[in-house]
C-alpha positions in Angstrom: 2.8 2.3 23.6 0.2 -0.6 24.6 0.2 -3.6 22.6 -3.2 -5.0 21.9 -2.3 -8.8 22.7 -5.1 -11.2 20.8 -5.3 -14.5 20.9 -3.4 -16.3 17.4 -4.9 -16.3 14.5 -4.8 -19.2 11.5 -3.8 -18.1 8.4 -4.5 -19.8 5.2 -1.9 -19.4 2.5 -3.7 -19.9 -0.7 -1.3 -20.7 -3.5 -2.1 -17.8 -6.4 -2.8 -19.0 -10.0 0.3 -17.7 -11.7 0.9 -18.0 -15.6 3.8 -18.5 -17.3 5.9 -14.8 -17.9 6.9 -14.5 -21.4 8.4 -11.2 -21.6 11.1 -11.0 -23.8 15.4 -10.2 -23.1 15.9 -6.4 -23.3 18.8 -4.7 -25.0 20.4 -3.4 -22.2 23.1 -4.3 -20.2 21.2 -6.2 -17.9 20.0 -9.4 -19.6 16.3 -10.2 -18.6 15.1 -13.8 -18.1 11.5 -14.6 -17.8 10.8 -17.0 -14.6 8.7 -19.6 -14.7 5.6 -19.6 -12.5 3.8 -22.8 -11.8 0.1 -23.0 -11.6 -1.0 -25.6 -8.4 -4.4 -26.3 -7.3 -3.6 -27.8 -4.1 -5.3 -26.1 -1.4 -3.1 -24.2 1.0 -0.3 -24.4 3.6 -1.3 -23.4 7.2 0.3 -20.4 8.8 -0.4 -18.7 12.3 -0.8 -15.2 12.9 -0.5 -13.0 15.9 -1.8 -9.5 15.7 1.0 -7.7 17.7 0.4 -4.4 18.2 -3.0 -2.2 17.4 -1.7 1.1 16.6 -5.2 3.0 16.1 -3.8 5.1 13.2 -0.2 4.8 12.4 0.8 8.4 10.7 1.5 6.8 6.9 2.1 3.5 5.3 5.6 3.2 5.3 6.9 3.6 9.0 6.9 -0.3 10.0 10.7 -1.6 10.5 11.7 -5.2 11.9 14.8 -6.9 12.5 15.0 -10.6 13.7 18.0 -11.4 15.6 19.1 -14.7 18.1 15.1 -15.1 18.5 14.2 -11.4 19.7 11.7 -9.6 17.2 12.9 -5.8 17.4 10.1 -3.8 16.2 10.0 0.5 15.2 7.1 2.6 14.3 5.3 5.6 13.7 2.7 6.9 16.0 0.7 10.0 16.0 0.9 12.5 18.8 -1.3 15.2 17.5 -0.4 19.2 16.0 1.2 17.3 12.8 3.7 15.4 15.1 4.6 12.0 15.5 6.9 9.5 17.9 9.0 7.0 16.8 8.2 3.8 18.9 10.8 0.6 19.8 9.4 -2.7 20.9 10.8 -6.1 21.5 9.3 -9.5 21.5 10.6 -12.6 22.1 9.8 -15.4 19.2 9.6 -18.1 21.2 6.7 -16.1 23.5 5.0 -13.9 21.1 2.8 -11.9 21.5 4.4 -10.9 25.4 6.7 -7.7 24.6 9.7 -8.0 26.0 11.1 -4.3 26.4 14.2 -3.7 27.7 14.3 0.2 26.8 11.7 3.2 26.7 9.8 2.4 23.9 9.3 6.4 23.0 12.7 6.8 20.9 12.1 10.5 19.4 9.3 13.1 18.3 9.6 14.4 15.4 7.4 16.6 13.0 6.7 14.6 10.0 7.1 10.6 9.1 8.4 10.6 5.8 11.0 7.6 6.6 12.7 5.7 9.1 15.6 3.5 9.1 16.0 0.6 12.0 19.6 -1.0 12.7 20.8 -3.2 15.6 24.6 -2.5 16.7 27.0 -5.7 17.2 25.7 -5.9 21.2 22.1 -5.7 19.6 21.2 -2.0 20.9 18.9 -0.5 18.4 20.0 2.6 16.4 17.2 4.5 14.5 18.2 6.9 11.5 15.5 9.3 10.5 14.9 13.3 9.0 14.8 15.4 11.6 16.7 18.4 13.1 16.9 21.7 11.9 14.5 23.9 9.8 16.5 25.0 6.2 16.8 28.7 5.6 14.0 29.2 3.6 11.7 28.9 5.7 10.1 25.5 4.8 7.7 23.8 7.5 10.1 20.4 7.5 13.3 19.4 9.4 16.0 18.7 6.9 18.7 17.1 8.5 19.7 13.3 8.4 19.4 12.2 12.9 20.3 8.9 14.4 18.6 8.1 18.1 20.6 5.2 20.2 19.8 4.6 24.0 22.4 5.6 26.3 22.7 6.1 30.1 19.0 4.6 30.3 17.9 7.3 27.5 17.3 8.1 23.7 20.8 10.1 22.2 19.9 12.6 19.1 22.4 13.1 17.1 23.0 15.1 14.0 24.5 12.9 11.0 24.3 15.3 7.7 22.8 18.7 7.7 22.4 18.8 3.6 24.9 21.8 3.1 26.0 23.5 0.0 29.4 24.5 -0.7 28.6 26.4 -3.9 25.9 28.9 -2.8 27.5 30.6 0.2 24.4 32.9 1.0 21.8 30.1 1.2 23.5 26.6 1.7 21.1 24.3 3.5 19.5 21.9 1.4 17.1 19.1 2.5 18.3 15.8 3.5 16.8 12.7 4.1 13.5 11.9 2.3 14.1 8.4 0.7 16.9 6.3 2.9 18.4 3.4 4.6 20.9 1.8 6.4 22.9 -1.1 7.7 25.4 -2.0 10.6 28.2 -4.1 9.1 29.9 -6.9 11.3 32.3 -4.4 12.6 29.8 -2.3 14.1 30.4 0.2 11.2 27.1 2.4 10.4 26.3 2.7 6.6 23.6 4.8 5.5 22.2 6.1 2.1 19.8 8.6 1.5 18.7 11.6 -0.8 19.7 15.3 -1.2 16.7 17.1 -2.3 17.1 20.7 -3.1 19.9 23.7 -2.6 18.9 27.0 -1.1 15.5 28.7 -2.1 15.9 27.0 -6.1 12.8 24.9 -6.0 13.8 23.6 -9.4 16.5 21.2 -8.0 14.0 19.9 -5.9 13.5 17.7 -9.2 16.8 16.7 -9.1 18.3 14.7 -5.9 21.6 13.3 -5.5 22.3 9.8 -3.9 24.6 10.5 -0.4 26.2 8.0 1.5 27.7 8.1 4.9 29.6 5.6 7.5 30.2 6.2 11.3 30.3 4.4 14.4 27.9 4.6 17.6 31.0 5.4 19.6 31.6 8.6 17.8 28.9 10.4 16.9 29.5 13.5 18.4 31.2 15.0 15.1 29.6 15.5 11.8 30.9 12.5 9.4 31.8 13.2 6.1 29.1 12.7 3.2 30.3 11.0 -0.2 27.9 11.6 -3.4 27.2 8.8 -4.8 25.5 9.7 -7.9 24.2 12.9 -8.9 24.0 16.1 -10.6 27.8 17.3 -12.0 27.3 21.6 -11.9 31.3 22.0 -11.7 31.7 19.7 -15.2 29.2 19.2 -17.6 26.1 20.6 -15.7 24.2 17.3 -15.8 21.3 17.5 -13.7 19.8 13.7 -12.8 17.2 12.3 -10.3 19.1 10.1 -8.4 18.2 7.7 -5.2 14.9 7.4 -5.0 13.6 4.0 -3.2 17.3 3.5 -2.0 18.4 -0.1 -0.5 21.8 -0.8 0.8 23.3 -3.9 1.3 26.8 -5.1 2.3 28.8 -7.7 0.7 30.8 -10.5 2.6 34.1 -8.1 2.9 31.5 -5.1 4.2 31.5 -3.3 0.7 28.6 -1.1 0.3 26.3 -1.6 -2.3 23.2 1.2 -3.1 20.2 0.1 -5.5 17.8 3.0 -6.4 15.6 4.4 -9.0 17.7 6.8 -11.3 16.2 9.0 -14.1 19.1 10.4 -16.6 17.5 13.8 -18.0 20.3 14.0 -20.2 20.0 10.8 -22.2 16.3 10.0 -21.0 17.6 6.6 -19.3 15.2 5.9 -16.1 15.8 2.4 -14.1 16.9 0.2 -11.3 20.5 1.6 -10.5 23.4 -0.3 -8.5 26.3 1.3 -7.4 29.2 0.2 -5.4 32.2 1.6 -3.2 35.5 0.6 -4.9 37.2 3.1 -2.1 36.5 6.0 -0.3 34.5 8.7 -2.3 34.8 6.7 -5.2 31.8 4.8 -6.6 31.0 2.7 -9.7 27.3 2.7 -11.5 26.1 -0.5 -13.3 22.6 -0.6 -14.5 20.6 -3.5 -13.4 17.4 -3.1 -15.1 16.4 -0.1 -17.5 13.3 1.5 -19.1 11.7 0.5 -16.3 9.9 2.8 -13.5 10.4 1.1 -10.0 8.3 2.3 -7.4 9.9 -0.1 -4.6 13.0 -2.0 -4.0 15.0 -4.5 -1.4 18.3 -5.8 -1.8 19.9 -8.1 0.2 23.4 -10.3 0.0 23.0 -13.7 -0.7 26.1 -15.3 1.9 25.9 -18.9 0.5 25.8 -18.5 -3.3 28.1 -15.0 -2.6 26.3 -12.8 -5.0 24.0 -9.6 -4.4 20.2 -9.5 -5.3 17.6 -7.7 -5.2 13.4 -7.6 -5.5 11.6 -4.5 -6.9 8.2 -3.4 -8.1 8.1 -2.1 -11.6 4.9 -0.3 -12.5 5.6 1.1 -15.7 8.3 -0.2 -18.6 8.8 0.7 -22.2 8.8 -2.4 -23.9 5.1 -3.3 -23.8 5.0 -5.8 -21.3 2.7 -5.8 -18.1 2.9 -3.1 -15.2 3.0 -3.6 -11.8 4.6 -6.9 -11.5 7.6 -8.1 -9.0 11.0 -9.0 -10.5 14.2 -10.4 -8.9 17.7 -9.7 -10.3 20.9 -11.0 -9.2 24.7 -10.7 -10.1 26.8 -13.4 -12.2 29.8 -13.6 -14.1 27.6 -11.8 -17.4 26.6 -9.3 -15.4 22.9 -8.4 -13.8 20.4 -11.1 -14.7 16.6 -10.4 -14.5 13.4 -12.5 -14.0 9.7 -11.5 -13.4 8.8 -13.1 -10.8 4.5 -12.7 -10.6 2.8 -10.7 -13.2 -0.7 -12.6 -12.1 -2.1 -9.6 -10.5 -1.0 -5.8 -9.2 1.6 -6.8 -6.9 4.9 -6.3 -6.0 4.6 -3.2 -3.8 6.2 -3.8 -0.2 9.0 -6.5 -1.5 11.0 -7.9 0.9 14.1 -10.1 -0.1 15.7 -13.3 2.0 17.5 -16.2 0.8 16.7 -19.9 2.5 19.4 -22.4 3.6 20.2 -23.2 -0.1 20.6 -19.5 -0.9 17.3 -19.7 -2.6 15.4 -16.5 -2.8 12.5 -16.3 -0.7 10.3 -12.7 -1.1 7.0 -11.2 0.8 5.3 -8.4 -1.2 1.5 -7.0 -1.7 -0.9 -8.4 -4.1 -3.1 -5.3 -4.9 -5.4 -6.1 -7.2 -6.4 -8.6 -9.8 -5.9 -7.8 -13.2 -9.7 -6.8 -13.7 -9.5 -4.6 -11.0 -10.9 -7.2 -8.2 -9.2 -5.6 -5.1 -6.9 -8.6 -3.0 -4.6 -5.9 -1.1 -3.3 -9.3 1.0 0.3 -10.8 1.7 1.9 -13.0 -0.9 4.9 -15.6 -0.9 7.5 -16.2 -3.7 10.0 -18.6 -3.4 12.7 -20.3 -5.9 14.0 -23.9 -6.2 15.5 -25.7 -8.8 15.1 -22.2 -11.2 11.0 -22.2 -10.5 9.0 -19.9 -8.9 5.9 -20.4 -6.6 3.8 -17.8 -5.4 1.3 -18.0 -2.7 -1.4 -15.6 -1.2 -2.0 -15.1 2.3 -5.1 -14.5 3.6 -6.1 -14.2 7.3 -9.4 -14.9 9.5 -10.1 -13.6 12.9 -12.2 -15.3 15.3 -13.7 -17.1 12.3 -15.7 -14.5 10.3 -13.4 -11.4 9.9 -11.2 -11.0 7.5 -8.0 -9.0 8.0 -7.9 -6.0 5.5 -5.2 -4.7 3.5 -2.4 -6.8 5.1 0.9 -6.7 3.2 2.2 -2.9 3.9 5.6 -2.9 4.9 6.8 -6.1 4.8 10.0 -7.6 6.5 10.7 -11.6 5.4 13.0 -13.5 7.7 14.1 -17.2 7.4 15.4 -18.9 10.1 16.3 -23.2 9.4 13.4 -24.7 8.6 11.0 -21.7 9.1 10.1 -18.1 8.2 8.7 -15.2 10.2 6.9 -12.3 8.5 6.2 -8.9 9.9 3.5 -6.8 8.0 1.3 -4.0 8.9 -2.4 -3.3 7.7 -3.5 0.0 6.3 -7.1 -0.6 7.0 -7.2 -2.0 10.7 -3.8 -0.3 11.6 -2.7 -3.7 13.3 1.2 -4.8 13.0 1.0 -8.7 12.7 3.5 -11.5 12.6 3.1 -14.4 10.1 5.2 -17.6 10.6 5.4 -20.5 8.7 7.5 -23.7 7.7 9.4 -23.3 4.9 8.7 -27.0 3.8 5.4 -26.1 2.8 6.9 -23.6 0.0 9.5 -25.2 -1.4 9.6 -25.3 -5.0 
């Protein structure tokens, strides 16, 4: 794939006008705090820009994955290829010389005929490992592999592998299901593969379609010649009570400091009528426990991430409905203490929230990139925004970019990744509009609380 190299761009962070959020504790148990946004009228910071790749027409919004590692910028996403088909495409840059690509590999990983999702990991001798749907065709005749792949280069070319194929014990005429749709994954620091994703539907009964179960699955790269073993994590129960829930959706995985897995997803129970964010966490092989972190919410997008130097897990998510009155389509933040999941809303200024990405800066702070969408009249903003927390306030910035010194850069803040590094942060993001994959960097001095 070419990359488009223009020359950098300055970016002017404009700090957002953010009022005070007021909404009130829930009675749930996940106790809600409101944060406190402060309103500034100073200026901007300064940011640079490089527009990194120009991809013409990626195939959807969410195919853009990044990981930044000792200074390389590793960088996976979707291309078209024509006939409904589409290539999954690996780049690296390094930091210090952005925007030359430095690839070591064949960018072309893998062509596949759809680009619902795709997960991006790097193995302990930083090789990348890409987990996607893929594979075979289920029996009944659907148009869309169903199977659950992971790509790695070896012997100077792409592997294919098949991880979970989405069978069904219990019907024994038709047993493929469809797995893979919403998913993720990790590599832990003992070059352990974790990876969560949805089961959609069994056999030909479209009616389950409605009602996924949340798998999870661990390997290594150095064995992936067998099929692993899935665990359910959370799901329907046909052998007990008959439950049928919607579980998974959005899924985010995260590893605490001993490597424990922990999932965060959107999970509807149609028994009770509970719908919310959703944690749950190995305690040891195929065993999991559930713990509501926020409910009567609807969460349309969610990141979690371990903060290492206050040793608690987090998470950022975009609610865009709830039940208690209070504004839609707002970013929140929750994290773990000894009362159990705390809350905050984080920006409720405008629609935004979509696209979160969670970090934590050398105080353990967190730091988040998301999408401002629109103002709360309707004004459309589609740009990049900034939260950060210090001293238990929140700041919020907006990010918006000129080229060449008269055109503005559309719709930037798809698919955010948010890395901090010392004293600075690095932000990859893709527009919808232009189809350009940029990198925003920035000293973190400038948004400190």
């Amino acid at each position: 794939m070419k990359a488009t190299i223009i020359a950098i761009i300055f970016l002017s962070c404009v700090i957002s006008g953010c009022e005070s959020s007021s909404d009130e504790a829930h009675n749930n148990s996940a106790s809600t705090q409101s944060a406190q946004l402060l309103y500034y009228n100073d200026p901007s910071i300064e940011c640079q820009c490089v527009r990194l790749i120009d991809t013409q027409k990626l195939a959807y919004q969410r195919n853009l994955k990044s990981i930044i590692e000792n200074r390389q910028l590793h960088l996976a996403y979707f291309s078209s290829v024509g006939n409904g088909d589409y290539l999954i495409n690996y780049l690296k840059f390094d930091i210090a010389s952005v925007p030359e690509k430095n690839t070591m590999i064949n960018p072309s990983v893998v062509r596949v005929d759809h680009c619902r999702d795709m997960q991006l990991g790097l193995t302990l001798n930083l090789m990348p490992v890409f987990m996607y749907q893929g594979g075979s065709f289920p029996t009944c005749g659907e148009t869309e592999q169903s199977d659950i792949m992971l790509s790695q280069y070896q012997n100077n070319e792409w592997q294919e592998y098949t991880i979970s194929m989405g069978q069904v014990e219990r019907n024994p005429v038709i047993n493929n299901g469809l797995a893979g749709y919403s998913s993720d994954m990790i590599v832990d620091s003992t070059n352990t593969i974790h990876m969560c994703f949805q089961f959609l539907y069994e056999g030909c009964d479209s009616m389950n379609y409605n009602y996924p179960d949340l798998w999870y699955i661990q390997c290594s790269p150095d064995n992936l010649d067998s099929l692993p073993t899935h665990e359910v994590v959370e799901g329907n129960d046909y052998e007990n009570s008959n439950k049928q829930n919607n579980a998974g959706e959005h899924c985010s995985i995260a590893l605490d400091n001993t490597n424990i897995p922990h999932i965060f997803y959107y999970f509807v129970d149609t028994s009770g009528n509970d719908r919310g964010l959703r944690v749950a966490y190995r305690t040891y092989q195929d065993h999991w426990e559930t713990q509501w972190v926020d409910i009567d919410i609807h969460v349309d997008y969610i990141h979690a991430a371990w903060n290492k130097d206050q040793e608690k897990m987090a998470v950022a998510y975009y609610v865009t409905q709830n039940s208690y009155g209070n504004r839609n389509n707002v970013l929140k933040y929750a994290e773990q203490t000894s009362m159990g999941w705390q809350s905050f809303t984080v920006d409720k200024s405008c629609y935004c929230g979509n696209y979160c990405s969670l970090t934590f800066d050398n105080n353990g702070e967190p730091v988040i990139a998301y999408q401002a969408e629109k103002t709360r009249s309707n004004i459309p903003l589609n740009q990049l925004k900034i939260a950060h927390r210090g001293l238990s306030l929140w700041k919020s910035y907006f990010c918006s970019a000129i080229v060449d010194n008269f055109s503005i850069i559309e719709n930037i803040g798809v698919d955010n990744a948010i890395h901090v590094n010392d004293d600075s942060f690095c932000i990859t993001s893709f527009s919808s509009i232009t189809y350009d994959i940029y990198l925003i960097t920035g000293n973190m001095e400038n948004i400190i609380p």
